[in-house]
N, C-alpha and C positions, 0 to 999 in steps of 0.2 A: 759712800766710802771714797775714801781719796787715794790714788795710787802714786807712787813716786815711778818716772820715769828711771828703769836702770840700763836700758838698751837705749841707743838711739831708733828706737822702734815707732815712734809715734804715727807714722804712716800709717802702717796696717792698722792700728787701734783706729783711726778716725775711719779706715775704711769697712773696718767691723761694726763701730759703732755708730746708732743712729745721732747720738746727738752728745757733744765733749766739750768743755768748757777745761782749758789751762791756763794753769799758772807756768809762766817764765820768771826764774828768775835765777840769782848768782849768786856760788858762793854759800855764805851763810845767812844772806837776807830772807828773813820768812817773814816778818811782821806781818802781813796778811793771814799766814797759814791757817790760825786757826778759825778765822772769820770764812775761809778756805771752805773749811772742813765743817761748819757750821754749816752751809750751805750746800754742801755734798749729802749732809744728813736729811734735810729738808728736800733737796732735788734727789730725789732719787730714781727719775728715768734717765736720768745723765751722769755720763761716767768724766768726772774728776778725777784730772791728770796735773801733777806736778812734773817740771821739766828743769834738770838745771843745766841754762844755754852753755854754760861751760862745756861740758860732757858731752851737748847733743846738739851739735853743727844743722846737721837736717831738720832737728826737729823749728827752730826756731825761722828756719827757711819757707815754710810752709805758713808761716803766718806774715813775713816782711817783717819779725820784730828788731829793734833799732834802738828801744830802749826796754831796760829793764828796774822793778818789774811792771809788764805785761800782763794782760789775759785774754786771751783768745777764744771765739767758738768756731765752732765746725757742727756743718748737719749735714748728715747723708755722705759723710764723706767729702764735705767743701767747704771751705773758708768762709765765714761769713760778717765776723767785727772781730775789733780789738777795743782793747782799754788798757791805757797807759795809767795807772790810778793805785793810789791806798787806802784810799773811801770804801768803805761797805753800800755804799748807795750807788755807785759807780760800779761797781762790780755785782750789784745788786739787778739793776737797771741790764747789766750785759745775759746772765744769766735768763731773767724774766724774757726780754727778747727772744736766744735760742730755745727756751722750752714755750713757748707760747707759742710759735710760730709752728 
């Protein structure tokens, strides 16, 4: 399942959760989303976060994003990649890394 960030909260989530894969992005761009959420259904040890950097100063802090969109993991609580992409195989390839690992 995929959560929309509506707090600049994303903090505490990554340090609740064991392992989070997010989407960055602005605005009204989602073209990913639903390949998104394709992926949240299939992963489902990991909690899928949508974040929109507009809204959420900190949240995008945490990962060094600079371009949007973005996707980001976190494990254990720590930063681990980014993808700059709208590939499904690129974001395919980020995913597979933080749940295999």
């Amino acid at each position: 399942m995929v959560h929309e960030l509506e707090n600049d909260n994303l903090r505490e989530i990554i340090e609740k959760e064991d392992t989070v894969i997010v989407q960055y992005l602005t605005g009204g761009y989602d073209q990913m989303k639903p390949q998104f959420s394709q992926l949240a259904a299939e992963y489902q040890e990991a909690a899928f976060i949508i974040v929109d950097a507009e809204k959420c100063p900190k949240a995008i802090q945490l990962a060094n994003i600079y371009q949007l969109p973005t996707f980001a993991a976190f494990k254990r609580g720590n930063f681990v990649n980014q993808v700059h992409t709208n590939k499904l195989d690129l974001l395919k390839d980020l995913v597979n890394e933080i749940t295999i690992n």
